[in-house]
Backbone as a printed PyTorch tensor [residue, N CA C, xyz], in Angstrom:
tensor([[[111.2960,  76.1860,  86.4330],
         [110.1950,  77.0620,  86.1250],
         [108.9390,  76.2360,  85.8760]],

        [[108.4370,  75.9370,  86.6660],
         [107.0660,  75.2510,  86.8200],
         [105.5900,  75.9850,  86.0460]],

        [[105.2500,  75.5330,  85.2760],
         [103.4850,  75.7660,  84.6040],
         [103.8660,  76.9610,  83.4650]],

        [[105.3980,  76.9150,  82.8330],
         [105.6600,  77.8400,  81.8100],
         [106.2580,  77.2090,  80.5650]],

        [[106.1840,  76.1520,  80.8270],
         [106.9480,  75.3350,  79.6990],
         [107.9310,  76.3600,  79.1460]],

        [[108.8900,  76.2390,  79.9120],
         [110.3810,  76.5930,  79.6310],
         [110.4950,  78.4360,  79.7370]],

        [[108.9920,  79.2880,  79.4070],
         [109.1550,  80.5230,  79.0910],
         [109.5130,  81.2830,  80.6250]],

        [[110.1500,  82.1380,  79.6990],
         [111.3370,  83.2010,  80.9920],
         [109.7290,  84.3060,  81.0450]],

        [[109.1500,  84.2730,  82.4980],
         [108.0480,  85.4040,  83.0200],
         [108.4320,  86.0040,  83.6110]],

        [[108.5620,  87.5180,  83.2960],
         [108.9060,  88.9020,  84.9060],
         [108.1680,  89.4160,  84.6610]],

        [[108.3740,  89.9850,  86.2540],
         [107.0160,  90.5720,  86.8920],
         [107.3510,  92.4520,  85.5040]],

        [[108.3330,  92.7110,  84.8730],
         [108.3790,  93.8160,  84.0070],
         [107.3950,  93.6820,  82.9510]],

        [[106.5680,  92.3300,  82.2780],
         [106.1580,  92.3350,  81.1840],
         [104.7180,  92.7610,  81.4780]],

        [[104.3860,  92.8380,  83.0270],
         [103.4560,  93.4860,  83.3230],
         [102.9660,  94.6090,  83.7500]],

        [[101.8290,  95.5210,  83.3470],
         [101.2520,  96.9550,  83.7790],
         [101.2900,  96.7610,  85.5040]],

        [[101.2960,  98.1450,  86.0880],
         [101.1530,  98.1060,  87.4070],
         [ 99.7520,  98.2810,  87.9120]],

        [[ 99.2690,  98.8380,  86.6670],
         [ 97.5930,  98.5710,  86.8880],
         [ 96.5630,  97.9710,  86.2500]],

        [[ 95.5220,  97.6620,  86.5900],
         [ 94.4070,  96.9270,  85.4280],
         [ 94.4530,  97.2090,  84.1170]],

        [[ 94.9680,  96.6250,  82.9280],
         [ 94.4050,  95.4770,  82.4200],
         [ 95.5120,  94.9640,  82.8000]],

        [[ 96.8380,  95.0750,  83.6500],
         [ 97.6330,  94.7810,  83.7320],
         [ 98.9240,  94.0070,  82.1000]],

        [[ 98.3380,  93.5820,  81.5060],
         [ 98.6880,  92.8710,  80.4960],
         [ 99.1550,  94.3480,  79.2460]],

        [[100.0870,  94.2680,  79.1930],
         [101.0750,  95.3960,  77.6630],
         [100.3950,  94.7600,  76.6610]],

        [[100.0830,  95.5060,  75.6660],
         [ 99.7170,  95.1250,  74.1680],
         [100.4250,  94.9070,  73.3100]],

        [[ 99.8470,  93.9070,  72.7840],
         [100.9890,  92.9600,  71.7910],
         [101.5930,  94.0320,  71.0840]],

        [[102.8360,  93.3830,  70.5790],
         [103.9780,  93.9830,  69.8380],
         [103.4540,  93.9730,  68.5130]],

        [[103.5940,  95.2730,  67.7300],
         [103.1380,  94.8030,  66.1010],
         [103.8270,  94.1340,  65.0760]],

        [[102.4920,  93.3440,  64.4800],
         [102.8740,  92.1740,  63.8470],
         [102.5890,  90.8510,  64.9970]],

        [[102.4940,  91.1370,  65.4390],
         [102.4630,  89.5340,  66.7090],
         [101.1070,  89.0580,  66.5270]],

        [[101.0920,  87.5800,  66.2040],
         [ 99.6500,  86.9020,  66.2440],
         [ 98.5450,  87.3970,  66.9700]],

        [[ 98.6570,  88.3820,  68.2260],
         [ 97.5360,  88.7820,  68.6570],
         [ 97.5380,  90.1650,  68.8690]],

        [[ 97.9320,  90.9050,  67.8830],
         [ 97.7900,  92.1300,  67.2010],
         [ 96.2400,  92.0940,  66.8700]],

        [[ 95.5730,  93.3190,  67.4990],
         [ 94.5180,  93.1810,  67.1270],
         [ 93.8030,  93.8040,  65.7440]],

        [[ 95.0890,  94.8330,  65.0170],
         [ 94.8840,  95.8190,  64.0720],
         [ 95.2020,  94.9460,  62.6810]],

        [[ 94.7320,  95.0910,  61.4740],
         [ 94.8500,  94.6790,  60.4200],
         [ 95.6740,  95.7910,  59.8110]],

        [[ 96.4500,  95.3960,  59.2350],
         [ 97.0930,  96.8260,  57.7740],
         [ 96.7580,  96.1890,  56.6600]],

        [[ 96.1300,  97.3200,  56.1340],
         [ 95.5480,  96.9770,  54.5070],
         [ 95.9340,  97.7290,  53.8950]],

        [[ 96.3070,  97.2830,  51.9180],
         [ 96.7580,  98.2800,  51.3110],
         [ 96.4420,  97.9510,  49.9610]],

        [[ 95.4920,  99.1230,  49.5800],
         [ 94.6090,  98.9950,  48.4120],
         [ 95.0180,  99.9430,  47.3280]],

        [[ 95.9470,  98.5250,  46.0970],
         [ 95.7670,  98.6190,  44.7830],
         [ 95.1070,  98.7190,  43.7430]],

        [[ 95.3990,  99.7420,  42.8620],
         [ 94.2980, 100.1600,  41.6340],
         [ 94.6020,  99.7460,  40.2860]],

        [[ 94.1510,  99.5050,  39.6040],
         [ 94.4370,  99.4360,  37.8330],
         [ 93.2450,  99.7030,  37.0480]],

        [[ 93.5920,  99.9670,  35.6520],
         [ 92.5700, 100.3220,  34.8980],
         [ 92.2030,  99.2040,  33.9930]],

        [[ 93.2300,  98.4690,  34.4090],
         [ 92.9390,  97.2600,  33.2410],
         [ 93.3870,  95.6980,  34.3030]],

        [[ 92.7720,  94.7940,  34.2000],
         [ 93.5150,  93.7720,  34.4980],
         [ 94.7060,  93.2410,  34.4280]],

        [[ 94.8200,  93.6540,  32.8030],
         [ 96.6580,  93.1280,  32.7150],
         [ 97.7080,  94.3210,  33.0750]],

        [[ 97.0820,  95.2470,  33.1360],
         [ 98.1460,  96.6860,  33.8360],
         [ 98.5280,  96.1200,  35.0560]],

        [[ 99.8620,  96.8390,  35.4090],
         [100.2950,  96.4870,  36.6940],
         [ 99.8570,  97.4300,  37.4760]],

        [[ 99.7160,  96.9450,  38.9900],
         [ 98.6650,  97.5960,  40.0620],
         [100.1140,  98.9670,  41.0220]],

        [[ 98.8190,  99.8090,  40.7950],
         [100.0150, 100.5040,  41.7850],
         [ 99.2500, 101.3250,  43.1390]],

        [[ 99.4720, 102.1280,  44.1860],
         [ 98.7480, 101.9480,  45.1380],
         [ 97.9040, 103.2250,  44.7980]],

        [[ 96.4000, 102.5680,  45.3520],
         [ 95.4870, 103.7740,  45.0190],
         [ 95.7420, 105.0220,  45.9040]],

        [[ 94.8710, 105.8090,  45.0540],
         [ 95.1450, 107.6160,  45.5920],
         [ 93.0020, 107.5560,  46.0890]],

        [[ 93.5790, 108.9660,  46.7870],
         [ 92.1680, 109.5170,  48.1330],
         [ 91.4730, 108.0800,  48.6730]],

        [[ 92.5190, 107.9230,  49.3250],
         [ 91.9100, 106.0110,  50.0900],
         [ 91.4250, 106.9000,  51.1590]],

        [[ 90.6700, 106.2540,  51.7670],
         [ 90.2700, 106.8260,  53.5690],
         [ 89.2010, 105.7740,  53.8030]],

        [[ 89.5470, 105.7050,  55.3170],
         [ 88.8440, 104.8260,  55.7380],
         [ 87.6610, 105.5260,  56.9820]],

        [[ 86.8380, 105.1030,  56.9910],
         [ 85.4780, 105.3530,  57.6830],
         [ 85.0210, 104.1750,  58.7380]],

        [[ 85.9380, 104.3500,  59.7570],
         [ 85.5590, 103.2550,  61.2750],
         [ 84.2510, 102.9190,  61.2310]],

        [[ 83.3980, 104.0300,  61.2910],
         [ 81.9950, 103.5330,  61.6520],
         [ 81.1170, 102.6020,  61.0970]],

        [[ 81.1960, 102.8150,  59.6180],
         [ 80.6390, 102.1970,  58.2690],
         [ 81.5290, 101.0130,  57.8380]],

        [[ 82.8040, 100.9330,  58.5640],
         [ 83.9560,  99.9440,  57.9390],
         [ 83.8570,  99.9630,  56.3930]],

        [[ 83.9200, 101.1400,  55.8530],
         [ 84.3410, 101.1630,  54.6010],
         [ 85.5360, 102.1910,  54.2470]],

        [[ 85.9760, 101.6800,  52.9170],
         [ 87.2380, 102.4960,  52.3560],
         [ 86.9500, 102.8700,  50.9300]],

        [[ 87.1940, 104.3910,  50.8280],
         [ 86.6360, 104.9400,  49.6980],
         [ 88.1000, 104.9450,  49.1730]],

        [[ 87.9190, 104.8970,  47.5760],
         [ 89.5360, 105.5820,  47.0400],
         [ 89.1320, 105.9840,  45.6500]],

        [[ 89.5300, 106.6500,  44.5610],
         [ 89.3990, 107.0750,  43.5440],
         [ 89.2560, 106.1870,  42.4240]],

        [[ 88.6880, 106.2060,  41.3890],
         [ 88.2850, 105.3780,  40.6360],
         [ 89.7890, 105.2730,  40.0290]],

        [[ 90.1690, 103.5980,  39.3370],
         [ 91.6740, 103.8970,  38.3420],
         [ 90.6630, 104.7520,  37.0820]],

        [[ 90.1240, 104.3830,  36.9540],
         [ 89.5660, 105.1850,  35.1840],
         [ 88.2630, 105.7500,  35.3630]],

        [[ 87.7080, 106.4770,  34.4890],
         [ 86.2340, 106.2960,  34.3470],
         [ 85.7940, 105.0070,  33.3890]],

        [[ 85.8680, 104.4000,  32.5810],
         [ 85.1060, 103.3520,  32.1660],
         [ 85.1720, 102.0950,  32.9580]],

        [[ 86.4760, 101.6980,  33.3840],
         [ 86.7090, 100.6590,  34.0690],
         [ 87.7870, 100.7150,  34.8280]],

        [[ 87.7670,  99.7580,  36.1240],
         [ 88.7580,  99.7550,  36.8300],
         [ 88.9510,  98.2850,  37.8920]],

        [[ 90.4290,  97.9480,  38.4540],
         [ 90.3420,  96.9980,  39.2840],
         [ 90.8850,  97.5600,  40.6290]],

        [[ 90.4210,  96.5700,  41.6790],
         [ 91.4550,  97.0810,  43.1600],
         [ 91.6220,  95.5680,  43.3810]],

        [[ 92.9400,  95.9020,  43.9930],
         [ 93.4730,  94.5220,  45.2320],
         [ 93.9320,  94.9500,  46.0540]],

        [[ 93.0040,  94.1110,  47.3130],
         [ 93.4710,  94.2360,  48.6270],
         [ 94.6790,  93.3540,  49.1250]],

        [[ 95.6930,  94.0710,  50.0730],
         [ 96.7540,  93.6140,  50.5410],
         [ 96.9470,  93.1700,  52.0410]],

        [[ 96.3710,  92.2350,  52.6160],
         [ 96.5530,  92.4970,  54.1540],
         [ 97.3330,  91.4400,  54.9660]],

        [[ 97.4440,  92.3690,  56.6080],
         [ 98.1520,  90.8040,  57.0930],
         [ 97.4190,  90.5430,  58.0720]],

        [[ 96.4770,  90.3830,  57.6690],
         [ 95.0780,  89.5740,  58.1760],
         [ 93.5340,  89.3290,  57.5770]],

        [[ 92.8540,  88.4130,  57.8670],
         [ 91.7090,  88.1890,  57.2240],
         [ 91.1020,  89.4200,  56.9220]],

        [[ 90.7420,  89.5250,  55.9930],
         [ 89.5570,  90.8030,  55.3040],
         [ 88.7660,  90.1900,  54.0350]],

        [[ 87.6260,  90.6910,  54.2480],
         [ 86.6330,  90.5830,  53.1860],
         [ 86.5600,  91.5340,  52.3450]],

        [[ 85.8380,  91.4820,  51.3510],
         [ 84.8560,  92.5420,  50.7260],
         [ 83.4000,  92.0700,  50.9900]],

        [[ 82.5980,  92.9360,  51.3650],
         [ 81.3410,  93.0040,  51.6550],
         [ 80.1620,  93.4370,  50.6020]],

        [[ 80.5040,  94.3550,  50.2080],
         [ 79.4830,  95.4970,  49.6010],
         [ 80.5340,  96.5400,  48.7020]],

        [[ 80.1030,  96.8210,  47.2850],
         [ 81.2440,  97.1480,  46.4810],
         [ 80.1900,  98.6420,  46.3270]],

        [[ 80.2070, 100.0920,  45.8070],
         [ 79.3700, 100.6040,  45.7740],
         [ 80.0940, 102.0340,  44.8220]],

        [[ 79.6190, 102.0600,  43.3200],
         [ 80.7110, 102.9160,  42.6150],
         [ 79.9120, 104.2320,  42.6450]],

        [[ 80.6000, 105.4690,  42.6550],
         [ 79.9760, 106.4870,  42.7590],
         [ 80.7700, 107.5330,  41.2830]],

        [[ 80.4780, 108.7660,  40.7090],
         [ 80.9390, 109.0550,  39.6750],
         [ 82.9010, 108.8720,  39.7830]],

        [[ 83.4820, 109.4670,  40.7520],
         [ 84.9400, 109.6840,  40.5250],
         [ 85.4430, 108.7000,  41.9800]],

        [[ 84.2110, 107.7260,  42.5370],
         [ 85.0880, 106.9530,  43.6350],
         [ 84.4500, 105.3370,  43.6850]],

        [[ 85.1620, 105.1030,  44.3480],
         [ 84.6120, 103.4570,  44.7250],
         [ 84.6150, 103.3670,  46.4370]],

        [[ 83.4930, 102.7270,  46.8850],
         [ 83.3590, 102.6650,  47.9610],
         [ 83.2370, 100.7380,  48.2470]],

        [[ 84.4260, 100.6110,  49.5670],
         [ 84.3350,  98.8060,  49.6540],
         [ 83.6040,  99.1250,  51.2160]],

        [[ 82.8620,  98.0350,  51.1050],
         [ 82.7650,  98.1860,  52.6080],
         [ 83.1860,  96.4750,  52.9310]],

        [[ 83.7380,  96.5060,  53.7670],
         [ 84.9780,  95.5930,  54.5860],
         [ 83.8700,  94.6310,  55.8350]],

        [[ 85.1120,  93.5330,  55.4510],
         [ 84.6560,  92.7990,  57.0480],
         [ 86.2280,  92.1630,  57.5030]]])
């Protein structure tokens, strides 16, 4: 098998039409989708559990979810891929992240 260093290629792993190329399997290094999963607490030393009214907004790349408290609150993001926080933005009963 010449110019594959050792890898087994059939002509099955390919589309019969343009882009020709199947999309990666999920989870595979060139997965192009991130999964994120955003934890809430009211306190730092509380243990985090997963926030409630999350939604995400493609256009704006932000994710709103419910405040843990009204006086104070924390989130942690969970992903299996690079993500930022950008822009943090609290509103009376939500928190808005906007993402990179």
């Amino acid at each position: 098998m010449p110019f594959t260093d050792g890898a087994y290629v059939d002509a099955h792993f390919f589309e019969e039409r343009f882009p020709y190329l199947r999309p990666p399997l999920k989870g595979s290094p060139n997965d192009p989708t991130i999964n994120i999963l955003l934890k809430a607490s009211p306190a730092a030393a509380a243990p985090f559990q997963n926030a409630t009214g999350v939604a995400w907004d493609e256009g704006t790349q932000t994710l709103t979810a419910d405040k843990p408290s009204a006086a104070a609150g924390f989130f942690k993001l969970e992903a299996d891929g690079k993500v930022s926080v950008q822009t943090i933005k609290l509103e009376t009963d939500k928190a808005k992240l906007g993402l990179k």
